[in-house]
Backbone bond lengths (Angstrom), bond angles and torsions (degrees), N, CA, C in turn:
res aa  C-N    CA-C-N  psi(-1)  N-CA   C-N-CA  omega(-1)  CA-C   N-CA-C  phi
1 X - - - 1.453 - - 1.518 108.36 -
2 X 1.322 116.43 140.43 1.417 119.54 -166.86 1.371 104.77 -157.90
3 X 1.484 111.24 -174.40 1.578 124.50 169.81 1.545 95.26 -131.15
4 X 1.189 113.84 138.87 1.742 116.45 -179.21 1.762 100.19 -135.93
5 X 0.925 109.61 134.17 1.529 131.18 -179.59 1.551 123.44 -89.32
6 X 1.226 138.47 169.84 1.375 105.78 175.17 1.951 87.13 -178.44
7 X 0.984 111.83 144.45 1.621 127.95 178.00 1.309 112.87 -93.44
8 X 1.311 126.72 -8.59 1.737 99.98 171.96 1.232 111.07 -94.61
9 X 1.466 102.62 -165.48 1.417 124.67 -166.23 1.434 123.06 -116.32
10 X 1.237 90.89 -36.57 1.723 82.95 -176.64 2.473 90.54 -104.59
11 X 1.368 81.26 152.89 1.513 100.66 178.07 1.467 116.34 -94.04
12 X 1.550 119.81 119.27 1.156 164.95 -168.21 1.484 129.12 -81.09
13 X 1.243 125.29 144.03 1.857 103.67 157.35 1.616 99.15 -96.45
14 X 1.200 130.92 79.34 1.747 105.50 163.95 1.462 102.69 -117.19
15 X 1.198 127.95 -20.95 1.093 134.11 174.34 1.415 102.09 -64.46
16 X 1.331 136.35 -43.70 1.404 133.08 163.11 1.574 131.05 -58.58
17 X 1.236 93.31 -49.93 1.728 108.00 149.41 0.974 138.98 -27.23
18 X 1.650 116.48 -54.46 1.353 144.81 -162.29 1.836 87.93 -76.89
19 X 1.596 98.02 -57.58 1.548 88.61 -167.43 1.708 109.78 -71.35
20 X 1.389 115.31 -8.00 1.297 103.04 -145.10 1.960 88.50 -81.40
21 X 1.427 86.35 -38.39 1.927 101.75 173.06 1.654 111.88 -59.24
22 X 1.263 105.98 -26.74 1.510 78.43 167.64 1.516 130.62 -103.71
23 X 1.325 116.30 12.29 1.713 129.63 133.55 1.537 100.14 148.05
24 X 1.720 121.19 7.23 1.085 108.03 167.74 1.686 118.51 -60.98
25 X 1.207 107.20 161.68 1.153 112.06 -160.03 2.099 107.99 -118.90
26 X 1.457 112.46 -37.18 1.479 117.06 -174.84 1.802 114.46 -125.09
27 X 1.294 126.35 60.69 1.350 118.05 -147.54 1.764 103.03 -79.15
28 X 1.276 128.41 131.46 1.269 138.69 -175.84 1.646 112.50 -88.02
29 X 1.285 136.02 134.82 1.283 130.22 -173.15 1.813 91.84 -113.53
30 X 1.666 106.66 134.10 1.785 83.08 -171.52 2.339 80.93 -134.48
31 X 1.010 83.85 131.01 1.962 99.33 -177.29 1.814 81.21 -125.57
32 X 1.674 95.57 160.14 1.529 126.68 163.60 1.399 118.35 -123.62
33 X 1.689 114.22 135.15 1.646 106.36 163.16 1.359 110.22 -111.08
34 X 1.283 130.06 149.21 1.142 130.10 156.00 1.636 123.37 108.94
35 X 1.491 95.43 28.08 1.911 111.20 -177.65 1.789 98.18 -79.42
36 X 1.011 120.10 -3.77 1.896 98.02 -150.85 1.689 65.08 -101.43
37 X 1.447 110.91 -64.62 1.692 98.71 -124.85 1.527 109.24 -86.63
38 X 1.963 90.04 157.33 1.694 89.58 -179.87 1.040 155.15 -63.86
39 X 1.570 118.19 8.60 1.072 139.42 -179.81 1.498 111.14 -118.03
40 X 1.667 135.68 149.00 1.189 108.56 146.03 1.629 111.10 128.46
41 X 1.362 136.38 134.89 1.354 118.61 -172.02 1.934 91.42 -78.92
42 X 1.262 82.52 171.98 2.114 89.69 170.82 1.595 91.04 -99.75
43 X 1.261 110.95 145.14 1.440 122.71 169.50 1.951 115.84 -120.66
44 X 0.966 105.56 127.01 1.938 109.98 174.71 1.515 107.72 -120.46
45 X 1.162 85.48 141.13 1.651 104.96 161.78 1.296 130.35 -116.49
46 X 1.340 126.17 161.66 1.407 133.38 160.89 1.481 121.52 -121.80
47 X 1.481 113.66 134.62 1.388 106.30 178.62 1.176 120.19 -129.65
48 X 1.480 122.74 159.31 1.623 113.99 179.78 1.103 109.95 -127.94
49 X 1.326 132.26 102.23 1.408 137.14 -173.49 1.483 94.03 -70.22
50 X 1.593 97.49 151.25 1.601 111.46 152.17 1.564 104.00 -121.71
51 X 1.798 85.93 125.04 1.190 113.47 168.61 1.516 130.50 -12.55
52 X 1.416 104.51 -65.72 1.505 119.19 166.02 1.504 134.77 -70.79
53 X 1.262 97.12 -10.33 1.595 109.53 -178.76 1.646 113.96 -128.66
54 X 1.328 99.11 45.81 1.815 90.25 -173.42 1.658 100.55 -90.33
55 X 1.504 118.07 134.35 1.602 109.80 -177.01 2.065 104.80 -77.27
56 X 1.254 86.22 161.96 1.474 119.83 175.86 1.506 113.64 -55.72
57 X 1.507 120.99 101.46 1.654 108.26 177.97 1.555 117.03 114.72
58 X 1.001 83.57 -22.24 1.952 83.83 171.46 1.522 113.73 -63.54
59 X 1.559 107.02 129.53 0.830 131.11 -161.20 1.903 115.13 -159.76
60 X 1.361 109.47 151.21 1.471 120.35 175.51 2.048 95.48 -34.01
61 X 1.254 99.41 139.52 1.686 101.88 -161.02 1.877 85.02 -94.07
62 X 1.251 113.81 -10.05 2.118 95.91 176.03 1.274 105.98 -85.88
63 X 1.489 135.90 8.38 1.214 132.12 -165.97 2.003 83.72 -128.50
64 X 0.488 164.05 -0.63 1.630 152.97 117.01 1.441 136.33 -42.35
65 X 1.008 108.64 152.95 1.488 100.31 -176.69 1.785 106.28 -103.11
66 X 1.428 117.86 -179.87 1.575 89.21 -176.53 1.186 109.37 -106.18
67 X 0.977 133.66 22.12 1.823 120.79 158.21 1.399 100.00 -96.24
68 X 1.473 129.93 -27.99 1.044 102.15 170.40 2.085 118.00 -76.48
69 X 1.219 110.35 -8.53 1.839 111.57 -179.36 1.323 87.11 -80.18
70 X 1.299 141.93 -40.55 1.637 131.10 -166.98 1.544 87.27 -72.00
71 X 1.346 149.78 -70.25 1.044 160.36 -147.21 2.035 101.45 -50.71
72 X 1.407 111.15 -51.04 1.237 123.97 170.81 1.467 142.06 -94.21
73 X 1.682 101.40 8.82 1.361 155.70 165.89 1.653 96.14 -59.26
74 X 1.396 99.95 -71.80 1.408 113.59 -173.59 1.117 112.54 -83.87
75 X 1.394 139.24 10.12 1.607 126.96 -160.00 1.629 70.44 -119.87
76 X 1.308 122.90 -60.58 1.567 118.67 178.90 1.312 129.00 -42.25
77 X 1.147 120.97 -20.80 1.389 142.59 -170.70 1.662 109.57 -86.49
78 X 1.273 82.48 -45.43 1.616 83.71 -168.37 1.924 105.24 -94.31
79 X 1.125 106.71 32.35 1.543 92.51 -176.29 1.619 98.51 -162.99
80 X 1.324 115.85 -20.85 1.833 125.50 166.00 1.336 122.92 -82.09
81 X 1.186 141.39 137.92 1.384 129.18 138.69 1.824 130.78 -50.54
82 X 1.084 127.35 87.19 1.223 138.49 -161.99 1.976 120.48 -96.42
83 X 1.245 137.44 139.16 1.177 149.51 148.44 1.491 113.15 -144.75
84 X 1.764 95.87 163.64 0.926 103.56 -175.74 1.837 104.26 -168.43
85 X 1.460 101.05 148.08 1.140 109.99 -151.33 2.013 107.65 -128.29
86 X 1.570 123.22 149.47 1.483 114.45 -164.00 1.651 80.82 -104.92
87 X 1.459 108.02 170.10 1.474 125.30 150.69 1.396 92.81 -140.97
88 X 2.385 103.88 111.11 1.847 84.28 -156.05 1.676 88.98 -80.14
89 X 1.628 117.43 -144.87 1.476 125.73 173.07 1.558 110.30 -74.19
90 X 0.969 135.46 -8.41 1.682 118.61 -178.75 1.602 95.11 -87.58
91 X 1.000 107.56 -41.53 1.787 107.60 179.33 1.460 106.39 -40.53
92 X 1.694 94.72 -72.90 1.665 108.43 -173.59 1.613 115.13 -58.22
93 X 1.232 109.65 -18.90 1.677 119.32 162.66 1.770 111.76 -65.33
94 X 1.339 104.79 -46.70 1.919 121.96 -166.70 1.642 105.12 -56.77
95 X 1.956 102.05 -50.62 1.784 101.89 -135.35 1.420 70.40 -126.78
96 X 1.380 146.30 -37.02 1.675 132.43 -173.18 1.833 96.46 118.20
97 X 0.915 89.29 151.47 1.937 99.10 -173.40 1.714 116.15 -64.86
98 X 1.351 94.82 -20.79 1.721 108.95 177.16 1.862 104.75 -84.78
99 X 1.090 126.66 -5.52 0.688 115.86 -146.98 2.105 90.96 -127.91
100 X 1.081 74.90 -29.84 1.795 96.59 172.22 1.073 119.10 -63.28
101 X 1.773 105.56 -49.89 1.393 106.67 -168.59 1.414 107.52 -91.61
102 X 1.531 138.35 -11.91 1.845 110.43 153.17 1.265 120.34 -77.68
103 X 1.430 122.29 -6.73 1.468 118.21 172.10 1.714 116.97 -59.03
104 X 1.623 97.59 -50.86 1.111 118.48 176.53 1.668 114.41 -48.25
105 X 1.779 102.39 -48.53 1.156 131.97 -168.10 1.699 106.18 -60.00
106 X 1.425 96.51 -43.65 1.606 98.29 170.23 1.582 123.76 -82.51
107 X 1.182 97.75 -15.76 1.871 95.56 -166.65 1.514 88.58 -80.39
108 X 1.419 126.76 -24.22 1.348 116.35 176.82 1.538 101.59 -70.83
109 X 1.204 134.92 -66.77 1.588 131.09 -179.19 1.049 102.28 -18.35
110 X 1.670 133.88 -49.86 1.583 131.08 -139.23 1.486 109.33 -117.51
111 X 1.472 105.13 -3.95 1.458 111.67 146.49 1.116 134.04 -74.94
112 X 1.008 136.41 -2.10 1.770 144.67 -143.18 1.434 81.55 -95.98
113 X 1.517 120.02 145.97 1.503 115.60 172.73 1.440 119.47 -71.09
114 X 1.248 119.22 -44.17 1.655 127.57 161.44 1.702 108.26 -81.65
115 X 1.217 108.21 134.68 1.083 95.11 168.81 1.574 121.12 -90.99
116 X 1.823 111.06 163.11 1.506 108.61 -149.29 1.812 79.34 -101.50
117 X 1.375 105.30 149.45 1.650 102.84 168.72 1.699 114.17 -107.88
118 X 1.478 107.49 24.90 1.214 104.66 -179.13 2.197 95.52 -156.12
119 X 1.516 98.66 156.30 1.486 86.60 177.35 1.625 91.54 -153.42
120 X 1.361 122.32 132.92 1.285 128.80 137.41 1.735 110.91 -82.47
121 X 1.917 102.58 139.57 1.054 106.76 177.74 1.312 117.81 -133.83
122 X 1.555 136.33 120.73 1.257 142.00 -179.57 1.491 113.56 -34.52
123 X 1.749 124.17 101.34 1.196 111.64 158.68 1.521 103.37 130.50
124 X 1.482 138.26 -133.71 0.993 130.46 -150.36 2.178 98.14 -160.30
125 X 1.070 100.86 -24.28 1.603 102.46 166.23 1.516 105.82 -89.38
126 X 1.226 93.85 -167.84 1.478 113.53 -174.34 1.592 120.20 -175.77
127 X 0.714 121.10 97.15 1.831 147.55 179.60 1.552 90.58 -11.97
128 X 1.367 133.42 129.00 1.226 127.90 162.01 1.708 123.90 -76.63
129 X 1.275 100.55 148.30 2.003 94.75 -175.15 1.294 109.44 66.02
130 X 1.244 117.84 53.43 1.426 120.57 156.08 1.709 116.21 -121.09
131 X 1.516 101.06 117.03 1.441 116.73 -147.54 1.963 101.12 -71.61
132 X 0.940 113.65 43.76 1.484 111.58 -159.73 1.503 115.04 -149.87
133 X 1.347 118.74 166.36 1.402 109.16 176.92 1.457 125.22 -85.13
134 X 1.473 123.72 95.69 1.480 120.05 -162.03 1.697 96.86 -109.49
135 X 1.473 82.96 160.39 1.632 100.58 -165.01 2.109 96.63 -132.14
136 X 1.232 93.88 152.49 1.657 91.23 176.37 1.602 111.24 -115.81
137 X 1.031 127.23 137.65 1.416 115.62 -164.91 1.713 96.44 -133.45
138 X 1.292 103.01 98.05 2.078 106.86 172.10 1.621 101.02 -61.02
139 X 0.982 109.20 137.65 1.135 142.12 -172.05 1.704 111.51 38.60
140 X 1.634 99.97 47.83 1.334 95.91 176.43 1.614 130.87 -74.59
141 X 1.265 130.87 -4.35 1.284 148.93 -142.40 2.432 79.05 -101.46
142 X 1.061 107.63 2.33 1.491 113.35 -153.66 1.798 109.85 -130.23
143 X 1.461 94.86 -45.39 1.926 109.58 154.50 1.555 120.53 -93.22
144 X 1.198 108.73 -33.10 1.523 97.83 -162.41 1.631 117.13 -95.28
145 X 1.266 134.47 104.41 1.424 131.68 -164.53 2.080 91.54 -60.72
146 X 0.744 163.97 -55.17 1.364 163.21 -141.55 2.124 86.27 -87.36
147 X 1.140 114.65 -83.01 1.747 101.55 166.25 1.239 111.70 -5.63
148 X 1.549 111.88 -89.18 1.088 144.61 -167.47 1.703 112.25 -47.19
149 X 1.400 114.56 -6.98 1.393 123.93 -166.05 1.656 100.69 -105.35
150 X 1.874 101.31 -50.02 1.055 130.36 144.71 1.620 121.48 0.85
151 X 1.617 105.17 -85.19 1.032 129.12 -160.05 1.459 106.18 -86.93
152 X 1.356 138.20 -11.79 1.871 142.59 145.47 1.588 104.61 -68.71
153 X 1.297 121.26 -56.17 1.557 97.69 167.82 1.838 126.96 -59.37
154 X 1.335 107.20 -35.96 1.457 93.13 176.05 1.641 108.56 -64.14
155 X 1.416 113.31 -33.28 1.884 105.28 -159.51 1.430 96.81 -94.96
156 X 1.400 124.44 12.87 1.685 101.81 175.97 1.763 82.67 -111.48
157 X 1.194 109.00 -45.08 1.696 82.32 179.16 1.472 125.85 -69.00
158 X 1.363 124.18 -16.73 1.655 117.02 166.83 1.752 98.15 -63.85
159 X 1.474 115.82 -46.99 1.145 81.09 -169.87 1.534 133.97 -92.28
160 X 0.852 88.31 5.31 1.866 90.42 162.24 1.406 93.65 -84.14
161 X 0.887 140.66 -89.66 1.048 130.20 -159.01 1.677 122.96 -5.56
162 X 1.689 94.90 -68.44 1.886 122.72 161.67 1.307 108.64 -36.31
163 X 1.665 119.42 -41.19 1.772 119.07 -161.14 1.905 86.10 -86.43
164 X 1.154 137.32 -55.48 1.484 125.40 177.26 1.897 118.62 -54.62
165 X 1.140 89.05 -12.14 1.816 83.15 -178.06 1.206 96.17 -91.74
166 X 1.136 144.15 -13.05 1.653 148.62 -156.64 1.499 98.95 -80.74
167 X 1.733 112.71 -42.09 1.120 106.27 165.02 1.623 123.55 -65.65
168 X 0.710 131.45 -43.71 1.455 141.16 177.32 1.515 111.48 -57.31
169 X 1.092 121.66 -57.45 1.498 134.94 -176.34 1.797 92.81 -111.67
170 X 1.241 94.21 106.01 1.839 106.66 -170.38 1.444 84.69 -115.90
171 X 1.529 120.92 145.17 1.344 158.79 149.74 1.353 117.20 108.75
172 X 1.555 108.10 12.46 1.417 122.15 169.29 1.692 115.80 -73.09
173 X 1.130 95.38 -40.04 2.003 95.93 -169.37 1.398 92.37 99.73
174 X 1.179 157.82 0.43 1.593 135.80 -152.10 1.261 100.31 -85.42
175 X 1.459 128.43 9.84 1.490 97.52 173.53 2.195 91.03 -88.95
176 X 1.023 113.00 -38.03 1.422 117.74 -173.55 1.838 108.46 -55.37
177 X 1.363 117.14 -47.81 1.067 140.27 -140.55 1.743 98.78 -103.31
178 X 1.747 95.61 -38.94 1.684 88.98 -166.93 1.380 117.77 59.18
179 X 1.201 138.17 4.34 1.190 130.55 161.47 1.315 109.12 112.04
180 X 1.432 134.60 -29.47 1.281 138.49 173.46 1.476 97.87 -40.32
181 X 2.189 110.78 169.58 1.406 110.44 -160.62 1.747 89.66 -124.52
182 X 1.633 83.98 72.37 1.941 99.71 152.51 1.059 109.97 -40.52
183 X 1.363 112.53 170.14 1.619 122.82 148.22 1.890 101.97 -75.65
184 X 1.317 139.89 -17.45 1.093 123.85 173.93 0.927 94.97 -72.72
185 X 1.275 140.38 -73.25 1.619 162.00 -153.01 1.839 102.42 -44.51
186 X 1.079 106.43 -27.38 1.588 127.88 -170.19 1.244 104.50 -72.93
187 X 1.930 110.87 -68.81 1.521 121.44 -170.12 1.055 103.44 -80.36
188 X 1.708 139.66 6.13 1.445 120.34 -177.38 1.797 88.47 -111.91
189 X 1.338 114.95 -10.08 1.326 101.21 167.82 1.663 129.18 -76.52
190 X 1.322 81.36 -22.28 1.403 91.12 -175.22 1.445 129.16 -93.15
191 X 1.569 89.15 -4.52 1.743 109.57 167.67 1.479 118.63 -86.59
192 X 1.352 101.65 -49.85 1.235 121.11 160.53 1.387 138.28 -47.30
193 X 1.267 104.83 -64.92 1.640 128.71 175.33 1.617 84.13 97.90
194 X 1.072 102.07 -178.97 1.749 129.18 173.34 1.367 130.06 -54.81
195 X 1.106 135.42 119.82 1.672 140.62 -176.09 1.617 105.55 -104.70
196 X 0.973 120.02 150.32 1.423 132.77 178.28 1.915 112.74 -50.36
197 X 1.363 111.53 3.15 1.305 118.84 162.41 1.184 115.52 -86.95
198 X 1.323 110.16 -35.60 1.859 123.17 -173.01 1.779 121.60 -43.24
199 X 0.963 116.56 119.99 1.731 105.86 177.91 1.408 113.68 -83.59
200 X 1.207 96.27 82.19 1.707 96.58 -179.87 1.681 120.51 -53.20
201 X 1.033 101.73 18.10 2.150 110.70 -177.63 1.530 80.76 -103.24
202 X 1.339 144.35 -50.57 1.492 123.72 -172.34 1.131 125.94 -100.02
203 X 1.636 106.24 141.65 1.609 135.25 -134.70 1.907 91.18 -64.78
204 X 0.938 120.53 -9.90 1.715 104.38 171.81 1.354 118.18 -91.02
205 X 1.142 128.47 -31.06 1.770 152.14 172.70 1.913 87.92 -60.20
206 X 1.160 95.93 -79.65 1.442 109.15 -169.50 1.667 117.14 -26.09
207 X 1.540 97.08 -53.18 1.416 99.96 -179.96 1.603 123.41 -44.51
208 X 1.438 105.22 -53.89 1.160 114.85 -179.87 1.446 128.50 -80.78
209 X 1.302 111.08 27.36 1.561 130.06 156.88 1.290 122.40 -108.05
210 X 1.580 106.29 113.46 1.760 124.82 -179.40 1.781 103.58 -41.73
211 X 1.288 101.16 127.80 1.590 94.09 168.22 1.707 119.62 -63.53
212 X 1.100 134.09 176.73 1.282 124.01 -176.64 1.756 99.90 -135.14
């Protein structure tokens, strides 16, 4: 288990490669959406590319636009083995948002219908109790095409998700905003006060709760 670094730019299978050559057999790519903003469960995924069928364009999902992540949403879907898993806000309220998102990070690993015996994981942690050979890859969501596959399934399903709560919790913006802490996202909080989406553990939510 490690952290591995890497200087290019565009995202690759060699990191899959590497493991696949040394006799792993199902390697899982696992990315998170939804650590920054103040609203909102965090959602992770895991993915398992096949080799022969990886689509055209996958790429780190903040450098896309979103018709094109819906566009590769579905090309991923239909040709990956895919899960994906919430850590909603009482969690990320309970254990802390770092702490949310490898839970999350793992319940996606352990959803996958086959299980993967190998995992690259976006970043520099690593989900504890994961019975397998995991690897950490900094700024992998950016080298690793399976990450990178990763990280369009986690951010198209947070944000749908975010665009259906908008109805429910109306005068937030969250279908626009997704929950991140705009300056809209800011003044409608502060008009508002807090909705049962709000993570009252971060220091902007927080403020605007009366002490008791």
């Amino acid at each position: 288990m490690g952290a591995v670094g890497n200087a290019a730019i565009v995202a690759d299978f060699r990191f899959e490669r590497q493991l696949l050559a040394a006799g792993f057999r199902r390697v899982a790519g696992i990315d998170e959406a939804g650590r920054g903003p103040l609203a909102g469960p965090v959602v992770a995924a895991a993915v398992v590319l096949d080799p022969d069928r990886i689509p055209e364009g996958i790429a780190d999902s903040k450098v896309l636009d979103a018709k094109r992540r819906e566009e590769l949403f579905g090309a991923i879907c239909g040709v990956a083995e895919i899960s994906f898993a919430f850590a909603c806000v009482a969690t990320v309220d309970r254990i802390n948002i770092r702490e949310a998102t490898l839970q999350a990070m793992r319940n996606a690993l352990l959803g996958l219908c086959r299980p993967a015996d190998a995992v690259l994981i976006d970043g520099r942690d690593v989900p504890r109790r994961i019975p397998v050979e995991t690897r950490a890859v900094i700024d992998g969501d950016a080298l690793s095409l399976s990450i990178a596959a990763a990280s369009i399934v986690a951010k198209v399903v947070r944000d749908r998700l975010m665009t259906r709560c908008d109805d429910v919790f109306s005068g937030y913006g969250l279908a626009s905003h997704k929950g991140y802490s705009t300056r809209a996202h800011q003044a409608a909080l502060a008009a508002l006060g807090p909705c049962r989406l709000h993570r009252r553990s971060f220091s902007p939510v927080a403020a605007l709760i009366p002490a008791v």
